[in-house]
N, C-alpha and C positions, 0 to 999 in steps of 0.2 A: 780324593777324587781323581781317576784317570783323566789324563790330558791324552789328547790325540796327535801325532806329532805329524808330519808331513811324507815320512814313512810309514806311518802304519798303513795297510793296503785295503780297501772297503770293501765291504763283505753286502752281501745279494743272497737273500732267501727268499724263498716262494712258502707262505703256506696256504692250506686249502680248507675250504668250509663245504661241508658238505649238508644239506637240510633235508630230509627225506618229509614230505607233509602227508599225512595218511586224513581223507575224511571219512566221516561214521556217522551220517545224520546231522546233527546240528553240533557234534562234536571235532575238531580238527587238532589231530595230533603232531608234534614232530618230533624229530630225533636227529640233531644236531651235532655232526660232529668236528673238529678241529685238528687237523694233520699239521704237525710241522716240521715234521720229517725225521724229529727225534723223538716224536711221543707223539700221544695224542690228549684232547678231552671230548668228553661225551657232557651231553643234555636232552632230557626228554621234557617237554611242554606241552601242554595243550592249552586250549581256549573254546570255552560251551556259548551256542549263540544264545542269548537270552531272549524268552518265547515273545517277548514282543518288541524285537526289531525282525524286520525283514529277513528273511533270505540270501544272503548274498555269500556265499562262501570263501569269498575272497578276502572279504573283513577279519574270516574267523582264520586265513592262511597268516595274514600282516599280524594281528596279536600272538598266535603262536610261533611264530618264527620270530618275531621281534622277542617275546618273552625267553627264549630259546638260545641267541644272538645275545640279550646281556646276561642270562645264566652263565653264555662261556666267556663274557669280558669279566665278568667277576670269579671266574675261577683263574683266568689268570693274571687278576688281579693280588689275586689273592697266593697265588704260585710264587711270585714274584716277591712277593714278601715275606714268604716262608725261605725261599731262594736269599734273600740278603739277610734276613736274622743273624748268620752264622758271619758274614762280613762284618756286619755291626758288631759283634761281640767280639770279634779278634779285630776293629780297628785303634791305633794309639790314637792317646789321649794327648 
């Protein structure tokens, strides 16, 4: 396990989320994307309003961005332990 020693110098990054939300009727799409300045990931989601709740399109904005939002936590989720696999196998025993 790396230790942090009192030299090591702290590092600052910014990344960006970007959620584009498109509606089409009772249908609201988005298309989610994740900058972190050395790659990106993408997510498209949607959420259909079911014919008998209301109207309110703002309902159908929060499930598709929420659903959108942990599509890209689990992909880098999932990133990240594809990332240490190769650590894991070259650490001594």
């Amino acid at each position: 396990m790396t230790q942090h020693t009192s030299t090591d110098k702290p590092r600052t990054k910014q990344w960006s989320v970007r959620l584009d939300l498109f509606e089409e009727g009772d249908l609201t799409k988005v298309h989610a994307v994740l900058d972190t300045g050395e790659g990106s990931l993408q997510s498209r989601t949607s959420a259909q309003r079911n014919p008998h709740d209301a109207p309110v399109p703002e309902i159908g904005d929060e499930y598709a961005a929420g659903r959108a939002l942990i599509d890209l936590g689990n992909q880098l989720l999932r990133a990240g332990s594809r990332d240490t696999t190769p650590n894991d196998l070259a650490a001594p025993e």
